[in-house]
C-alpha positions in Angstrom: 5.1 -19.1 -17.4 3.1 -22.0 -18.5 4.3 -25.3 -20.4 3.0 -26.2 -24.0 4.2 -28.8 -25.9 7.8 -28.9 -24.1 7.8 -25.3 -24.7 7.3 -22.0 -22.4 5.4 -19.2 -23.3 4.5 -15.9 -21.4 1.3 -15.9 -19.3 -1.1 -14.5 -22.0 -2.7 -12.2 -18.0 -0.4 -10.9 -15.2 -1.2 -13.1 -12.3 -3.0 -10.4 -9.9 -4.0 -8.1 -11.8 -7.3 -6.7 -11.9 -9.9 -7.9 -14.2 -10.9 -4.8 -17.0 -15.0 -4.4 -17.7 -14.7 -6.5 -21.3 -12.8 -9.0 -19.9 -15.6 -10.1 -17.6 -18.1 -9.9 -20.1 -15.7 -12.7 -21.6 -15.7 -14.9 -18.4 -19.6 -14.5 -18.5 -19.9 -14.9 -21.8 -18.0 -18.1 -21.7 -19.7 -19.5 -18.3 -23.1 -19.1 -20.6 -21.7 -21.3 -23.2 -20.3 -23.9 -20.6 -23.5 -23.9 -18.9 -25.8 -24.7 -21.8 -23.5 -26.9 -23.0 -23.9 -29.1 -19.9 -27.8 -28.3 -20.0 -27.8 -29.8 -23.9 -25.5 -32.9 -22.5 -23.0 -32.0 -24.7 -20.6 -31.7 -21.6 -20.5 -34.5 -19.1 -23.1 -33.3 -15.6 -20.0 -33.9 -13.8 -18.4 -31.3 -14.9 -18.7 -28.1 -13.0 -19.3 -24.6 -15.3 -17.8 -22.6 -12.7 -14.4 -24.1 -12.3 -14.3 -25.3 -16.3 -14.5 -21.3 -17.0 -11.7 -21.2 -15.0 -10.0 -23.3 -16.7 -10.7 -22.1 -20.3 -9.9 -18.0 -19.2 -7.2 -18.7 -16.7 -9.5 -16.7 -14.1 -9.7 -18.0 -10.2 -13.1 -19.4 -9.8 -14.0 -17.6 -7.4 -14.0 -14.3 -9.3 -16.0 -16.3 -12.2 -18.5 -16.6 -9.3 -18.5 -13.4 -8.2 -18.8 -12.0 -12.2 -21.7 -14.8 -12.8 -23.7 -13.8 -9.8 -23.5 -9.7 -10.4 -24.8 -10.4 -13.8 -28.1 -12.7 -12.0 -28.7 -9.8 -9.7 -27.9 -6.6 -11.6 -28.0 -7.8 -15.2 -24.1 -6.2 -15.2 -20.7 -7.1 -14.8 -19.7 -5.7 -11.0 -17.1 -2.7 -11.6 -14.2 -2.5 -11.0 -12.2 -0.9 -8.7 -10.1 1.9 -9.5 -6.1 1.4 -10.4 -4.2 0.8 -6.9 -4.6 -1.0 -4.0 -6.5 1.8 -1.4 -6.4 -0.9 1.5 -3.3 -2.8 1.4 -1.8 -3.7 4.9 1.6 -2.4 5.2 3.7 -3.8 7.5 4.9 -0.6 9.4 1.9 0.4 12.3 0.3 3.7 11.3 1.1 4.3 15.0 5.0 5.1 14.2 4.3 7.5 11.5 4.5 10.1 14.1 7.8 8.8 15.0 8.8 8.7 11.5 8.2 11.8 10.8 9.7 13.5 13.7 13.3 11.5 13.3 13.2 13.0 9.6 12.6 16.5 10.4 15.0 16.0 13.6 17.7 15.3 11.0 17.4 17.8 8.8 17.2 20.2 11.4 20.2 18.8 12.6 21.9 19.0 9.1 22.5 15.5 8.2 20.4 13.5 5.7 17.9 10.9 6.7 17.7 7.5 4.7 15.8 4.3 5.3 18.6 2.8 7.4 17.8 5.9 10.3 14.1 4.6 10.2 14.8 1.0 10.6 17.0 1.5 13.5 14.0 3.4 14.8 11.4 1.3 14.0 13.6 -1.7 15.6 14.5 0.0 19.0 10.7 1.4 19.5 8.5 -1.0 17.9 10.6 -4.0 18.0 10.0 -4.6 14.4 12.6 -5.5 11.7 11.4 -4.0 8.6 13.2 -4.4 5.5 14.6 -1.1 3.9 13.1 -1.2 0.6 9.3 -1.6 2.3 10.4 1.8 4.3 11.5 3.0 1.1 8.2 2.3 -0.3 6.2 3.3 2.9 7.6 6.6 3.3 6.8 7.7 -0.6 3.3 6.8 0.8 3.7 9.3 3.2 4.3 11.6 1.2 8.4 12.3 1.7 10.6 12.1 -2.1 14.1 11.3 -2.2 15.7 14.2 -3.7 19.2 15.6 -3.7 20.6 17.9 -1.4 21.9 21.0 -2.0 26.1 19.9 -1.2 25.3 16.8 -3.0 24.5 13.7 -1.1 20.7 12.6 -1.0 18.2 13.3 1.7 14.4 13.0 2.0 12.1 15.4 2.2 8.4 15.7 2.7 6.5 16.7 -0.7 5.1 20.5 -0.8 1.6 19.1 -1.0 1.9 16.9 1.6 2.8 20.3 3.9 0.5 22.2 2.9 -2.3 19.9 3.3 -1.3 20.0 6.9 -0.3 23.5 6.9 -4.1 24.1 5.8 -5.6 21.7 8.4 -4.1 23.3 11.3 -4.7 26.8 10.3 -8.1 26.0 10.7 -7.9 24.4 13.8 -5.8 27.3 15.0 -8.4 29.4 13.7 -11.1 28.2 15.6 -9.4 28.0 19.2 -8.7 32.3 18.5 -12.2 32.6 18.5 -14.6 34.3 21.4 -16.0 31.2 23.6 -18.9 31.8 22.0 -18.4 31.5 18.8 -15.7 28.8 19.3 -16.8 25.0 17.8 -16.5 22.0 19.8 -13.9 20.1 18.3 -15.4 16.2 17.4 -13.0 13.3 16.3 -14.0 10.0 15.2 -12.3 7.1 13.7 -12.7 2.8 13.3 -10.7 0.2 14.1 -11.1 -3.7 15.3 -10.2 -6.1 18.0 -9.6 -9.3 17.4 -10.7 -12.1 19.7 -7.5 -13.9 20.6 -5.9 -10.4 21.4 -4.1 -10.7 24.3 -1.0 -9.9 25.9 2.6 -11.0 24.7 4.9 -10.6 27.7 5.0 -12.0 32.0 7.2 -13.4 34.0 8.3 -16.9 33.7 10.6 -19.2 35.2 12.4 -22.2 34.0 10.3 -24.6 32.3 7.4 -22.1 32.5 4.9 -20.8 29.8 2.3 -19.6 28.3 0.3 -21.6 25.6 -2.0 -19.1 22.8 -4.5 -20.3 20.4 -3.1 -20.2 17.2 -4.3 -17.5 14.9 -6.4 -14.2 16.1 -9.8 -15.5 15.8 -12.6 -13.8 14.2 -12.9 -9.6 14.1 -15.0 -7.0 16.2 -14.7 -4.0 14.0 -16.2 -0.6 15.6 -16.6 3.2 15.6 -16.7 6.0 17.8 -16.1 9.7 18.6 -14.6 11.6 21.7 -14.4 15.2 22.9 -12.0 16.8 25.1 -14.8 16.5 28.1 -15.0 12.4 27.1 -15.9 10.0 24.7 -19.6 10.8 23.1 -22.5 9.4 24.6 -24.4 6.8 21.6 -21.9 7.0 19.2 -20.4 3.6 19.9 -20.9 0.9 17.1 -19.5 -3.0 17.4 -19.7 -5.3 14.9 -18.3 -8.7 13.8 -16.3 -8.7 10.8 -17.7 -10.7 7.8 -14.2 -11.6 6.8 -11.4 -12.8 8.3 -8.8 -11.9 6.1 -7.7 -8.2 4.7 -7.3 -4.9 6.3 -9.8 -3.7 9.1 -10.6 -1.2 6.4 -12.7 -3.5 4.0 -15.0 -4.6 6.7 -16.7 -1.1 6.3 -18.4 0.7 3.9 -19.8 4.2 2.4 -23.2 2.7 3.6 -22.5 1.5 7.0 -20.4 4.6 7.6 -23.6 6.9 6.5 -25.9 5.2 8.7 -23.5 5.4 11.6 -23.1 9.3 11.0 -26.5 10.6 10.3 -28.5 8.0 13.1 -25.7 8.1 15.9 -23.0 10.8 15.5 -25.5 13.4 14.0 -27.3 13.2 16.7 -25.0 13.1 20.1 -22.7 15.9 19.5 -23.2 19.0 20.4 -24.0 21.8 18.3 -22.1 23.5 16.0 -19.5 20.5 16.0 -16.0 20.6 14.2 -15.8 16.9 12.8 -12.5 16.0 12.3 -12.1 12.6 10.5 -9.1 10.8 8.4 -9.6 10.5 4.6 -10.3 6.9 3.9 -12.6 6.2 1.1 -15.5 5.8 2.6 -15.4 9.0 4.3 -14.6 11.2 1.1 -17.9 10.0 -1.0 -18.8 12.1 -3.3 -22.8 12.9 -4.3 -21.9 12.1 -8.0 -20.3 8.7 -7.3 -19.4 7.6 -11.0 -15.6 6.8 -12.0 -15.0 8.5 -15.1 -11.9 6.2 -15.9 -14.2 3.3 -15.8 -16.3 4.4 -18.6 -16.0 3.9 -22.3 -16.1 6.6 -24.4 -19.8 6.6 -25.3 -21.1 6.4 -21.7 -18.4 9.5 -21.3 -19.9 11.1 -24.1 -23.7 10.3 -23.0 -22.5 11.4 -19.4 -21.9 15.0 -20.6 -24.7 15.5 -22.5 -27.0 14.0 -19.3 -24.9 17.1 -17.5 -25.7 19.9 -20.2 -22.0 19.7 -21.2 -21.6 20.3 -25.0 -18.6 18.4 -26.4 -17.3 17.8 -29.5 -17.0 15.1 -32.4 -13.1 15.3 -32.5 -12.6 14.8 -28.9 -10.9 11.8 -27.9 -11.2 10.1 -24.7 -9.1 11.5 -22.9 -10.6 15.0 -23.6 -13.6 13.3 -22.7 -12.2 12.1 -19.1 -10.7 15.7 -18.3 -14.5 17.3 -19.1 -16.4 14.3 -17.4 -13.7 14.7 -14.1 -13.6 18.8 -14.2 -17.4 18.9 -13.9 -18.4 15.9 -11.3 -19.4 16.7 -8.2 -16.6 15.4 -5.8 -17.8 17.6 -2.4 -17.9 14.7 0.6 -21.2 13.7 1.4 -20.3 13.6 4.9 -19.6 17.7 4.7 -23.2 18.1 3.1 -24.9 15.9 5.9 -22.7 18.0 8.4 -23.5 21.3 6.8 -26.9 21.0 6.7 -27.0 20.2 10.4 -24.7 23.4 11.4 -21.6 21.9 11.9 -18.4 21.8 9.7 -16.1 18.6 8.6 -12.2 19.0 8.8 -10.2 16.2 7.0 -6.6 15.2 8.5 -3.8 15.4 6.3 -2.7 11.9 5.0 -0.9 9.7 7.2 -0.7 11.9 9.9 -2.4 9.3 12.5 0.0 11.1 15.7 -2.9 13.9 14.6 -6.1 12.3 16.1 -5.8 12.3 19.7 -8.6 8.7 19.3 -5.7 6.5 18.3 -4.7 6.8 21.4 -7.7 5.9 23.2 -7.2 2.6 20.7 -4.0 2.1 22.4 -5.2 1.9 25.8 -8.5 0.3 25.6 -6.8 -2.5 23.5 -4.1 -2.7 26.1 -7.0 -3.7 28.8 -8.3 -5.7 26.6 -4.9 -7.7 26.2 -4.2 -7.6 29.7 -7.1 -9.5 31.3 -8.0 -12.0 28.0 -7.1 -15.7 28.7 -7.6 -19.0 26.3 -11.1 -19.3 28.3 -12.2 -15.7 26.9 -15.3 -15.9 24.9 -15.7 -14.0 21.7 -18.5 -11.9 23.4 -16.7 -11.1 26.4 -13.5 -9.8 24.4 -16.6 -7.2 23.2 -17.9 -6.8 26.8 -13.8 -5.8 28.2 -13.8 -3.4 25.1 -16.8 -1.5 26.2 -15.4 -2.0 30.0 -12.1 0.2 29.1 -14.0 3.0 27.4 -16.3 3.1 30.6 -13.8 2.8 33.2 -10.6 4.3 31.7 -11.8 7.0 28.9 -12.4 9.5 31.8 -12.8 13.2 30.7 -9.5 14.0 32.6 -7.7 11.1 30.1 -9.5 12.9 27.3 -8.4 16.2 28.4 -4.6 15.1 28.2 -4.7 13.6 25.0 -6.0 16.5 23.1 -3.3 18.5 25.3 -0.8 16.2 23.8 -2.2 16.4 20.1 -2.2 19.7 20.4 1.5 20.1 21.4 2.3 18.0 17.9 0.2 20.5 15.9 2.0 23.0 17.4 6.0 21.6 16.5 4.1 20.8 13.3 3.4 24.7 12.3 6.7 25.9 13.5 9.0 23.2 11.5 6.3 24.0 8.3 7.3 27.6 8.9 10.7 27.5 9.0 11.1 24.6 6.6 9.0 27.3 4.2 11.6 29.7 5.0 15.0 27.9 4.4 13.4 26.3 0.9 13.0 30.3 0.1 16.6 30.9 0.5 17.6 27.9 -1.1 15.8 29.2 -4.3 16.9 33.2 -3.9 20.4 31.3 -3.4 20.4 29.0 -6.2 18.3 32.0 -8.4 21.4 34.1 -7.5 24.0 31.8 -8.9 
């Protein structure tokens, strides 16, 4: 709400929300005029264009920044980014998902109804954390589970039918490749990212009275990297370390489609063995389709310009929305990581969403971050936090370690298919029951 003339009004823009494509054109069109009027003298030299087209739009100035130096470079406004927010940190570790979702199938199996309280008392006795119930409320419609109504009337959660047969889908293949001959079995490949940050170190000793421990404040800046493991060990050259460029956001923003490519084709590509199942988790980068446009951010004469560029005929009537269902029906949306794989002999296998418990390398994040923790001290250099991360994989990411956590994955795939099963099985009555009625 802002003040004018002893009055209040409604913000004319939602604080937050993303900029549309003709809205930038009207910060840059505004920074022009602000600029050449400080060129002409009309405005003072004091006076800085950038935070005056702040003022006059009500935009941060450091989006007007951002918007002024696209159009230098590219002549363009910079896109942007589709409705939601793909890489917001949530407060819940994607490490307890597993947990999660095992207490809510535990319960129903049981009979009783599972609600956000369950999963807080959960979360607090096993991760120590204190979540509030409506961010598990909201975190668990992320994972895909609805809040419906049971059948004697009280309300219970359950997982969404997409959800389950996205995994459902995912381990018949895998299931399908371990019932092959030897020979013609693949070599199952997982790879994944995540960070260490320099002040990561461990929480808990033994004091005395009057004892203690004193930490730098904050984590310190970022090594982000990537890697891949088999069940005989972690692959040979496929380890990438590199320093975050910002120190703020989710792990997730520090890479991209590009860096991701590179890292495939030059080191992954090339270290595992052949005829390679690559199993990888469905972040954006790794889903990038060949035709990369976003129909949704086009206007309707760059939609209809797009279909004729494709040999798609459409008609004078259509509105856009007619236009957005042709434009997505006919993109090309196949992973470019699957055509890089394909073309090399091996296959790509997606994990269903937020099924972390899944990929047997978040575990090998647990334990070589744990080593890290244990042996860092407020005289740790940035580069030597880097050095005890490529330590651990060395000396504790033996092939036996490997071995056990794909044994371990393996026994979750395996509760997985059987609950699926029988789950499929009592919805089936439920509907011949409730058809019968």
């Amino acid at each position: 709400m802002d003040s004018s003339h002893g009055r209040r009004c409604e913000r004319p823009r939602k604080r937050g929300r993303a900029l549309t494509y003709e809205e930038k054109w009207m910060v840059q069109h505004v920074f022009e005029i602000v600029e050449q009027e400080k060129t002409t003298g009309v405005i003072l030299s004091r006076h800085d264009p950038y935070g005056l087209t702040s003022k006059y739009t009500g935009v941060a100035r450091s989006l007007v920044a951002t918007i002024t130096k696209a159009v230098r470079h590219t002549g363009t406004v910079p896109v942007s980014p589709p409705p939601g927010n793909y890489h917001q940190p949530t407060t819940i570790p994607l490490a307890a998902e597993g947990r999660i979702r095992e207490l809510v199938f535990e319960k129903h199996r049981q009979g009783t109804i599972c609600h956000a309280k369950h999963v807080h008392a959960l979360l607090k006795e096993a991760c120590g954390l204190d979540v509030h119930e409506r961010t598990i409320q909201r975190h668990l419609k992320r994972m895909g589970f609805c809040w419906l109504r049971t059948k004697n009337r009280p309300r219970s959660l359950r997982e969404k039918a997409a959800v389950r047969q996205q995994r459902h889908d995912y381990l018949y293949e895998l299931r399908r490749n371990r019932q092959r001959p030897p020979a013609e079995r693949k070599q199952v490949i997982y790879l994944d990212e995540s960070f260490l940050h320099h002040h990561h170190g461990g929480q808990y000793s033994w004091f005395s009275d009057h004892d203690f421990v004193e930490r730098m404040s904050g984590k310190g800046r970022r090594w982000c990297f990537m890697h891949a493991m088999q069940q005989a060990g972690l692959l040979a050259g496929t380890l990438l370390a590199f320093e975050a460029k910002h120190g703020t956001g989710d792990y997730h923003a520090q890479f991209n489609w590009d860096r991701f490519q590179q890292w495939f084709t030059e080191q992954l590509l090339r270290n595992v063995p052949p005829r390679s199942l690559i199993i990888l988790d469905r972040c954006p980068f790794h889903t990038v389709g060949r035709d990369a446009v976003v129909p949704s951010q086009m206007k309707k004469g760059d939609l209809r310009q797009g279909l004729t560029e494709r040999g798609i005929a459409w008609e004078e009537q259509w509105l856009r929305a007619r236009l957005l269902e042709e434009m997505d029906k006919y993109r090309d949306k196949k992973p470019m990581v699957e055509r890089l794989a394909e073309d090399q002999g091996h296959q790509v296998l997606f994990l269903p969403v937020h099924h972390p418990e899944l990929n047997p390398i978040e575990l090998v994040w647990a334990t070589v971050k744990h080593y890290c923790g244990t042996i860092f001290s407020n005289s740790t250099s940035f580069k030597e936090q880097r050095q005890h991360l490529e330590e651990s994989f060395e000396r504790d990411i033996t092939p036996e370690y490997c071995t056990k956590v794909y044994e371990h994955v393996q026994h979750i795939e395996e509760r997985y298919w059987t609950t699926d099963l029988l789950l499929d099985e009592d919805i089936e009555l439920e509907d011949d029951e409730g058809n019968s009625c």
